[in-house]
PQR file with spaces between the fields and no chain letter, atoms N, CA, C, O and H, PARSE charges and radii, in Angstrom:
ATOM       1  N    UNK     1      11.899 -169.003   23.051 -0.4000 1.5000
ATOM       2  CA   UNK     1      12.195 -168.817   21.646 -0.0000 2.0000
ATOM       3  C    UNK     1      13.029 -167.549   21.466  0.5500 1.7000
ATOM       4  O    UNK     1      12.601 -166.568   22.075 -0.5500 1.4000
ATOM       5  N    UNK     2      14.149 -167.387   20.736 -0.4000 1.5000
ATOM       6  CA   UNK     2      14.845 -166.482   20.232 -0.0000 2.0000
ATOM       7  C    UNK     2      15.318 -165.945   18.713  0.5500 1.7000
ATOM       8  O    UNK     2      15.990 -166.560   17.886 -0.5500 1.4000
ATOM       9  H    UNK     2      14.497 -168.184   20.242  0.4000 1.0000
ATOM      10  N    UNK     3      14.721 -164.536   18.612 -0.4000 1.5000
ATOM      11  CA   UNK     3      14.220 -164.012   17.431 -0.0000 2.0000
ATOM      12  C    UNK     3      16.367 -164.048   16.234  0.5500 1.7000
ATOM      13  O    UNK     3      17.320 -163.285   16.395 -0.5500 1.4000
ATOM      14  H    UNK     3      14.175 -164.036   19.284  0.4000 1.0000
ATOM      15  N    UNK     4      16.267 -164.907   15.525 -0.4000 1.5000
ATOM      16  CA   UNK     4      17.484 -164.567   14.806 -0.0000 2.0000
ATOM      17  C    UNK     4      17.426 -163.566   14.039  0.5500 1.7000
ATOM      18  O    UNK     4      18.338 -162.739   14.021 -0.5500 1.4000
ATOM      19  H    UNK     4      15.494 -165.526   15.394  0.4000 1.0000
ATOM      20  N    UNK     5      15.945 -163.424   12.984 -0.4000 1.5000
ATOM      21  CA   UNK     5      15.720 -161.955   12.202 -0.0000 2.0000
ATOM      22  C    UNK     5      14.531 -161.985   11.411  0.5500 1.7000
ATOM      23  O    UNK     5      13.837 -162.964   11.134 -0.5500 1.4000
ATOM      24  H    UNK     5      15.204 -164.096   12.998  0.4000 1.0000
ATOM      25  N    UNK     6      14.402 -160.939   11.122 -0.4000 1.5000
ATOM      26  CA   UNK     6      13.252 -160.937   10.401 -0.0000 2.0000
ATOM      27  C    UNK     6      13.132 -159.768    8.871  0.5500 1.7000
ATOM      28  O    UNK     6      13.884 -158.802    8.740 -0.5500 1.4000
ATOM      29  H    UNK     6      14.966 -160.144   11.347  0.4000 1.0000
ATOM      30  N    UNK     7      12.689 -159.919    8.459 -0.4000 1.5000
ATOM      31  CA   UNK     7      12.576 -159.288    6.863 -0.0000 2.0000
ATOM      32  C    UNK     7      11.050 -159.099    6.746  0.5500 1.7000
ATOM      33  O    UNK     7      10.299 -159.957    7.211 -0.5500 1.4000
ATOM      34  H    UNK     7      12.077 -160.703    8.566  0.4000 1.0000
ATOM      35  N    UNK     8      10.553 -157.942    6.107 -0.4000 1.5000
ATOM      36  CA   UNK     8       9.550 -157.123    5.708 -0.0000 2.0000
ATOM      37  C    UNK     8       9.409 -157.195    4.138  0.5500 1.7000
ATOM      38  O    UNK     8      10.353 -157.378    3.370 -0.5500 1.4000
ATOM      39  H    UNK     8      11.163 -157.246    5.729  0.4000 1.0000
ATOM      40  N    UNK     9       8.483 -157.074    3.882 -0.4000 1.5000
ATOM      41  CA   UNK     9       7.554 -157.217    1.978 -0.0000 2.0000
ATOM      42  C    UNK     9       6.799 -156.603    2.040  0.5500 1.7000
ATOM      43  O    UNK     9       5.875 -156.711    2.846 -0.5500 1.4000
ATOM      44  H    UNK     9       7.716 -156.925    4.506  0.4000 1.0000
ATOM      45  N    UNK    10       6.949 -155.597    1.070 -0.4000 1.5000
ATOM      46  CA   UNK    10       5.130 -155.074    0.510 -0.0000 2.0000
ATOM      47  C    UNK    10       4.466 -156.317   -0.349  0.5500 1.7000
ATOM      48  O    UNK    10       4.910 -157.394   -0.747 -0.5500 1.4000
ATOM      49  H    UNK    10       7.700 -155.508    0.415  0.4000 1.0000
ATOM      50  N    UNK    11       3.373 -155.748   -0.429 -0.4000 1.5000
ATOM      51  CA   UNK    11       2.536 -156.909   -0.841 -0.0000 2.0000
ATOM      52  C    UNK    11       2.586 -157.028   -2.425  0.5500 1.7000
ATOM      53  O    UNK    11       1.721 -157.572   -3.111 -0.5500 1.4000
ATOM      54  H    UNK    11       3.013 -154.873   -0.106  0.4000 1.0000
ATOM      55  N    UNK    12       3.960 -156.315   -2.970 -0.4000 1.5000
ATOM      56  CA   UNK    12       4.231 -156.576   -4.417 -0.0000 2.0000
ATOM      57  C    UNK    12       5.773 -157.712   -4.342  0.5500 1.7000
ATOM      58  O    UNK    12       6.451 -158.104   -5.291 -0.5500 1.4000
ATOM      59  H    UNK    12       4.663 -155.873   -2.412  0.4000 1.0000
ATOM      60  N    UNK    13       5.923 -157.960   -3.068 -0.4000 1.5000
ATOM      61  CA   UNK    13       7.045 -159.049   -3.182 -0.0000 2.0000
ATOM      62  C    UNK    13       8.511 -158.572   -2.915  0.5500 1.7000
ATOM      63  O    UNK    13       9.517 -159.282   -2.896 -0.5500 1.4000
ATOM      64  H    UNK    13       5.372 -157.641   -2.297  0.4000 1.0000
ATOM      65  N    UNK    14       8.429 -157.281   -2.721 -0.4000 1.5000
ATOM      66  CA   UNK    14      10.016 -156.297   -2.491 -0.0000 2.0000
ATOM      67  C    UNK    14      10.354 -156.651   -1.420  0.5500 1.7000
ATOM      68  O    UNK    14       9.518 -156.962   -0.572 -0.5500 1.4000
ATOM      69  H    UNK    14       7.612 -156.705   -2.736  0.4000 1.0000
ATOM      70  N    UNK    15      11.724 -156.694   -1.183 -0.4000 1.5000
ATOM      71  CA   UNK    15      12.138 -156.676    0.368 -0.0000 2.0000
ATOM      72  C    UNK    15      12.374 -155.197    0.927  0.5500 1.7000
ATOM      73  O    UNK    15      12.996 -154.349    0.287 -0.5500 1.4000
ATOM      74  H    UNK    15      12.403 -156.442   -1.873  0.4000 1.0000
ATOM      75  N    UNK    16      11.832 -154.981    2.143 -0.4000 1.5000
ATOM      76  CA   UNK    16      11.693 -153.104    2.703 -0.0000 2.0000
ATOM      77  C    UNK    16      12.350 -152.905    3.229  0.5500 1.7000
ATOM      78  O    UNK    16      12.833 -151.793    3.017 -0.5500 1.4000
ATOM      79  H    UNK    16      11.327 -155.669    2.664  0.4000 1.0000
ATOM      80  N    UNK    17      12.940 -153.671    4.285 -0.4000 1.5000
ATOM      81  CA   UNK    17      13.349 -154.322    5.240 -0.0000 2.0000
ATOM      82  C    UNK    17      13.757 -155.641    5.795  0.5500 1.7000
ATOM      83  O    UNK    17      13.071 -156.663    5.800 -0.5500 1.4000
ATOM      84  H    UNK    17      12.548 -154.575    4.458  0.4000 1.0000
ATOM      85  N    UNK    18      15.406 -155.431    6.432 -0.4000 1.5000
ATOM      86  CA   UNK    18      15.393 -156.577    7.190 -0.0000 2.0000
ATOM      87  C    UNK    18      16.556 -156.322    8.281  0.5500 1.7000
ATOM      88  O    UNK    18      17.172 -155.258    8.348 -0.5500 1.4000
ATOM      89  H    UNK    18      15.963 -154.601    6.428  0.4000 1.0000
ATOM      90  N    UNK    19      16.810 -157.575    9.238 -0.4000 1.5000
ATOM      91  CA   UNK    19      17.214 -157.167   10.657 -0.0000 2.0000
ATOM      92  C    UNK    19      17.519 -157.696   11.734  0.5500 1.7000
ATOM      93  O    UNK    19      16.357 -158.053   11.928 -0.5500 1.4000
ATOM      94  H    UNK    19      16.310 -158.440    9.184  0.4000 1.0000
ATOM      95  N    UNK    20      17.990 -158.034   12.531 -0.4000 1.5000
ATOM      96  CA   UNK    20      18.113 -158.870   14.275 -0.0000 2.0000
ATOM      97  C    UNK    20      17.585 -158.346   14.944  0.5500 1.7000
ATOM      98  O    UNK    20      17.796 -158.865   16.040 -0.5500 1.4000
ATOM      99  H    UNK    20      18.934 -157.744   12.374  0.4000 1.0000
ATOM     100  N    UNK    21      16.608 -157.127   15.085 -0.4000 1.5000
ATOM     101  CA   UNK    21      16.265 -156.159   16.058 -0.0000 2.0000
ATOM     102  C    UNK    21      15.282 -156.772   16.970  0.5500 1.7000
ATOM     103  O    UNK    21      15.223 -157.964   16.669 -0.5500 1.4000
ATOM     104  H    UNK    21      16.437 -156.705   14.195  0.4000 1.0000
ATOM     105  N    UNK    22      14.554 -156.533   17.860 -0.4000 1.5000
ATOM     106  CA   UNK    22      13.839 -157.410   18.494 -0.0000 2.0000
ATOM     107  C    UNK    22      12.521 -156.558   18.020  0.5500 1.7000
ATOM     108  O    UNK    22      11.554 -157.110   17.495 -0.5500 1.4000
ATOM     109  H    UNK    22      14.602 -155.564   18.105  0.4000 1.0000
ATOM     110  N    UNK    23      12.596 -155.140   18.268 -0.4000 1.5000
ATOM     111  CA   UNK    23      11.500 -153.948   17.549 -0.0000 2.0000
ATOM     112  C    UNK    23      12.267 -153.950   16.548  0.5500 1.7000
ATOM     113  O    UNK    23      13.494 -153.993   16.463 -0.5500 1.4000
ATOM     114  H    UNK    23      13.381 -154.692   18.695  0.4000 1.0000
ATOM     115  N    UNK    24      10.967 -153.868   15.332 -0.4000 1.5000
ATOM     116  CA   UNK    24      10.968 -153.066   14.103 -0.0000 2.0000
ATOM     117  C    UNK    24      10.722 -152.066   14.114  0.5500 1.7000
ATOM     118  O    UNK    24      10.004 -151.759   15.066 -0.5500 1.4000
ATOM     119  H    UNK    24       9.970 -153.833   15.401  0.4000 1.0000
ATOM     120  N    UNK    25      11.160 -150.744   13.002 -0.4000 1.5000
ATOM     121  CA   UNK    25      11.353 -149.246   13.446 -0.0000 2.0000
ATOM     122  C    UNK    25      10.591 -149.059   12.105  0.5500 1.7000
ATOM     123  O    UNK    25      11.194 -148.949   11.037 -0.5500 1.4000
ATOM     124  H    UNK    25      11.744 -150.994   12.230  0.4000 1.0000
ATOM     125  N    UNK    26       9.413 -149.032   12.196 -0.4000 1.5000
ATOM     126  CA   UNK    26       8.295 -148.816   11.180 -0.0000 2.0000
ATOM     127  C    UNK    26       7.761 -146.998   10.795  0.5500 1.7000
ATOM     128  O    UNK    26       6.634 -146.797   10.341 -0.5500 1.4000
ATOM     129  H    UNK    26       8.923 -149.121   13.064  0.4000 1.0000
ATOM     130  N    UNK    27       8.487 -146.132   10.990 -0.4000 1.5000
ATOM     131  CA   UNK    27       8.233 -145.027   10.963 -0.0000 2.0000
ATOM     132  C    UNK    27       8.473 -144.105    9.756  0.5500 1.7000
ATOM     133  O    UNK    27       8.096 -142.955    9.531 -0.5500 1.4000
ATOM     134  H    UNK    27       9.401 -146.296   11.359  0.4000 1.0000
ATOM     135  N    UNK    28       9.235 -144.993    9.035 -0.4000 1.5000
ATOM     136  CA   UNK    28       9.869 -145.092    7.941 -0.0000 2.0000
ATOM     137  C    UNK    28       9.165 -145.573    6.269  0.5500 1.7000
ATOM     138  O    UNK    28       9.477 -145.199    5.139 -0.5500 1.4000
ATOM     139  H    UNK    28       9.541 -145.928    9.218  0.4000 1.0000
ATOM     140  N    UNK    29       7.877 -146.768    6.869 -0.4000 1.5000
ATOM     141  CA   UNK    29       6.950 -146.859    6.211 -0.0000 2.0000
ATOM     142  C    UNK    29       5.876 -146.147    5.724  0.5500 1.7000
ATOM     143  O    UNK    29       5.377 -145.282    6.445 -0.5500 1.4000
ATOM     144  H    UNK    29       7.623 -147.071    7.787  0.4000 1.0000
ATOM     145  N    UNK    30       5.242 -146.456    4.144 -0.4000 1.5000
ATOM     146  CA   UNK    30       4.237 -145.624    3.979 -0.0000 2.0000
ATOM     147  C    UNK    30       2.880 -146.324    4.853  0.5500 1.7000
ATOM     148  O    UNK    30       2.932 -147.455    5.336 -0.5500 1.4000
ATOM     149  H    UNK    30       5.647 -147.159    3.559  0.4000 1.0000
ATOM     150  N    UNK    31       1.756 -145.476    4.941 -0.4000 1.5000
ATOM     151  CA   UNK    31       0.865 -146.798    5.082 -0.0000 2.0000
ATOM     152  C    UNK    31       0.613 -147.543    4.134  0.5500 1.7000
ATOM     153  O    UNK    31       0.906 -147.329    2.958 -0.5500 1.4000
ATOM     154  H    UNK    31       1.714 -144.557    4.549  0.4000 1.0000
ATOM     155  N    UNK    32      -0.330 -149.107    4.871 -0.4000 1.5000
ATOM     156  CA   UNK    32      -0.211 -149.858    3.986 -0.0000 2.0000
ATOM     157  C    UNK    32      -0.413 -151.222    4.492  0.5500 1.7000
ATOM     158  O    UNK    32      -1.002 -151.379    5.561 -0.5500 1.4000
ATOM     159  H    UNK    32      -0.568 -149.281    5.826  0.4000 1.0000
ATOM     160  N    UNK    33       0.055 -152.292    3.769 -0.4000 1.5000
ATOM     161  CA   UNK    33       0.013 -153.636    4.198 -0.0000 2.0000
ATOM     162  C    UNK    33       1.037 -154.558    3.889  0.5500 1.7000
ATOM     163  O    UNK    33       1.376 -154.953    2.773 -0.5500 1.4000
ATOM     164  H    UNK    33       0.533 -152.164    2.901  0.4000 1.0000
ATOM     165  N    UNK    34       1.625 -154.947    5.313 -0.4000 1.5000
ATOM     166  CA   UNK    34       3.076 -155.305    4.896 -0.0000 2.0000
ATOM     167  C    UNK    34       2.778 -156.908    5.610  0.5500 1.7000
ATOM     168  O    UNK    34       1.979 -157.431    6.386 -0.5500 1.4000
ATOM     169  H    UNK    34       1.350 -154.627    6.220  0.4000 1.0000
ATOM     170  N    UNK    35       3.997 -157.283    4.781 -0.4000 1.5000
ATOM     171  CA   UNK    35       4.429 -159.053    5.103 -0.0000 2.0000
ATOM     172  C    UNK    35       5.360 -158.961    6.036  0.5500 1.7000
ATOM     173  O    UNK    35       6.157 -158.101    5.662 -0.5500 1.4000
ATOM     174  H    UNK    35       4.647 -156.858    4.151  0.4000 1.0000
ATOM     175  N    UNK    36       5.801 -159.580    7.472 -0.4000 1.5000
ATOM     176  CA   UNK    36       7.088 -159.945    8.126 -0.0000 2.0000
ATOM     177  C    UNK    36       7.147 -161.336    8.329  0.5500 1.7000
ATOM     178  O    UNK    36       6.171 -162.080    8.417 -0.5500 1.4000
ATOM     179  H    UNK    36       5.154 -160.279    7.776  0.4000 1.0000
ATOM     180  N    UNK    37       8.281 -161.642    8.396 -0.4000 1.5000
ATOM     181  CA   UNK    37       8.178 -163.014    8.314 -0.0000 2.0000
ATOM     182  C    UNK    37       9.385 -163.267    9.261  0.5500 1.7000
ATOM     183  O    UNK    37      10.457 -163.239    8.656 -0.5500 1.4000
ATOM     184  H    UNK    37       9.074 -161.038    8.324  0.4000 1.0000
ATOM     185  N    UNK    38       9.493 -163.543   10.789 -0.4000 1.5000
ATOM     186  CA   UNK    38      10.031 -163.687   11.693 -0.0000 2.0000
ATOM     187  C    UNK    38      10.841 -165.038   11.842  0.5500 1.7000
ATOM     188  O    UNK    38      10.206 -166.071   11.631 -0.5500 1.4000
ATOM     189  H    UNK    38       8.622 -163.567   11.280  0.4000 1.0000
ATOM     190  N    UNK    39      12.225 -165.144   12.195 -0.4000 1.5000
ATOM     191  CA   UNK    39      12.939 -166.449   12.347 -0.0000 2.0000
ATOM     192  C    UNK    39      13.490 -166.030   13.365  0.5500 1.7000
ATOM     193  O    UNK    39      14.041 -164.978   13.685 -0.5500 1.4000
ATOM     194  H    UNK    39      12.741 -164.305   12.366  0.4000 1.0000
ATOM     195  N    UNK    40      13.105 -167.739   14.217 -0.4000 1.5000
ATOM     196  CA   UNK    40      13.398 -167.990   15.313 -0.0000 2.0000
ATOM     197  C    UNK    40      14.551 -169.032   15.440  0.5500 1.7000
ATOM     198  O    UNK    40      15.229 -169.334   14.458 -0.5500 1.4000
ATOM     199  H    UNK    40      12.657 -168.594   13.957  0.4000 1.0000
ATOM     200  N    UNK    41      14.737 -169.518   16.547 -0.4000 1.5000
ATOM     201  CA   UNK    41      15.908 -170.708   16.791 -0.0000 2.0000
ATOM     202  C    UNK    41      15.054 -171.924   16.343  0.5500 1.7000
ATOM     203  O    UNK    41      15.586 -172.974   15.983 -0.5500 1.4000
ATOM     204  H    UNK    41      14.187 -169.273   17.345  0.4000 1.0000
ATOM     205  N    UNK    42      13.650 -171.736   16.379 -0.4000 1.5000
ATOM     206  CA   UNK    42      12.742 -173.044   16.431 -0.0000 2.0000
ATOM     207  C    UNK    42      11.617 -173.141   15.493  0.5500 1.7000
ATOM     208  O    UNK    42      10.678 -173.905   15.716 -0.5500 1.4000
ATOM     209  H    UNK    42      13.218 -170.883   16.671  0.4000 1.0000
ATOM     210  N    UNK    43      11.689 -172.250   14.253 -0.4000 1.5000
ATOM     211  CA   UNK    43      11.145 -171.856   13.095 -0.0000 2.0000
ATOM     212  C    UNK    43      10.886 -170.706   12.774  0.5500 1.7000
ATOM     213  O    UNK    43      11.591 -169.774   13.160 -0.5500 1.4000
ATOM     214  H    UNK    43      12.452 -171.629   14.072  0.4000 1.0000
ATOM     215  N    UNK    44       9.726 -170.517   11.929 -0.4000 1.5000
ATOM     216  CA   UNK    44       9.694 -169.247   11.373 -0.0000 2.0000
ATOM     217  C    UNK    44       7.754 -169.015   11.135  0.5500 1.7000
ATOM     218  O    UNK    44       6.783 -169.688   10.787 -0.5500 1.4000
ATOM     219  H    UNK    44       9.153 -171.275   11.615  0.4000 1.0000
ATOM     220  N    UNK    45       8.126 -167.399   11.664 -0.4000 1.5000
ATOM     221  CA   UNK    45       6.497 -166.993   11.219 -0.0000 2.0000
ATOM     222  C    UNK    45       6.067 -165.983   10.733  0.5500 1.7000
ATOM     223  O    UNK    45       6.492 -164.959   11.268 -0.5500 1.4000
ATOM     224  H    UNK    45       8.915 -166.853   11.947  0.4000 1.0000
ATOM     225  N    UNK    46       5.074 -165.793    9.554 -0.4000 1.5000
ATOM     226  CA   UNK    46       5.056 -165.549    8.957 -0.0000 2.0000
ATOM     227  C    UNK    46       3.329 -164.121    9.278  0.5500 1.7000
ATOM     228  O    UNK    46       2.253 -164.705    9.399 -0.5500 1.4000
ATOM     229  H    UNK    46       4.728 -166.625    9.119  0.4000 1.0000
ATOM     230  N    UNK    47       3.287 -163.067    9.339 -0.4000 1.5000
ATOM     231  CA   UNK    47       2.024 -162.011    9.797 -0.0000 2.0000
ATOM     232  C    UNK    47       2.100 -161.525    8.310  0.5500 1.7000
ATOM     233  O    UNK    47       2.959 -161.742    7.456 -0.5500 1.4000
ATOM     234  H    UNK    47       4.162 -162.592    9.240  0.4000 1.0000
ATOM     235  N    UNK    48       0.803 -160.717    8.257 -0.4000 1.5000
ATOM     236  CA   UNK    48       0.197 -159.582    7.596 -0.0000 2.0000
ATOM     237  C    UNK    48      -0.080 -158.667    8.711  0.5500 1.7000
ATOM     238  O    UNK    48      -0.847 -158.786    9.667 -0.5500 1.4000
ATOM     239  H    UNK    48       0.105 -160.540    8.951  0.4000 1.0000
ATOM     240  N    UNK    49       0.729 -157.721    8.364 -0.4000 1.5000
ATOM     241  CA   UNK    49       0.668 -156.304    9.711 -0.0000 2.0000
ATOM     242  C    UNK    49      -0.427 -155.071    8.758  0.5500 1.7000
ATOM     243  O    UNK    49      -0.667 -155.377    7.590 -0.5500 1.4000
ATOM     244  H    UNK    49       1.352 -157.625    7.588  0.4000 1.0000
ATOM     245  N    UNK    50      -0.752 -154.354    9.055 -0.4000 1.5000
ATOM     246  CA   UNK    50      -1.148 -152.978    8.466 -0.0000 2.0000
ATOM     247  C    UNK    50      -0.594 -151.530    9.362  0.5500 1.7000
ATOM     248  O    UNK    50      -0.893 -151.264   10.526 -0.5500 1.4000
ATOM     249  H    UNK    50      -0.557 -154.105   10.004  0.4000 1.0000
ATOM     250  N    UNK    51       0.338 -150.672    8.389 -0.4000 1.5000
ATOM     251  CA   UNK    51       0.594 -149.473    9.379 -0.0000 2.0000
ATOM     252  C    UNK    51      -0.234 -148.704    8.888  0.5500 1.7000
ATOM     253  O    UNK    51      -0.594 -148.643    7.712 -0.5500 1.4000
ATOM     254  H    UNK    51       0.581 -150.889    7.444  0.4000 1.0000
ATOM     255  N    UNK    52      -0.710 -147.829   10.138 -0.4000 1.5000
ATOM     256  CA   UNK    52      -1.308 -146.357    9.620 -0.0000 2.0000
ATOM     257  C    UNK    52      -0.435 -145.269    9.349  0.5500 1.7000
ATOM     258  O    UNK    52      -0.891 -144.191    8.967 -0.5500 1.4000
ATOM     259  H    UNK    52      -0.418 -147.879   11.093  0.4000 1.0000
């Protein structure tokens, strides 16, 4: 499977982020609880991450 991109949400629906990167560079975030939602060549998936 190969990552085309992915895009980041706070959990109010904003976009934070988005990207082709293979790492996300989360250092930049507050803490919290974020949405990514990953696309591939062969669909798409969808986490609830939490940063500290």
């Amino acid at each position: 499977m190969q990552l085309e991109n992915y895009t980041v949400y706070n959990l109010s629906g904003q976009k934070i982020a988005k990207g082709i990167e293979t790492e996300i560079e989360t250092t930049t975030f507050s803490s919290g609880i974020y949405i990514i939602n990953l696309n591939f060549d062969r669909g798409s998936v969808v986490k609830k991450v939490v940063i500290k």
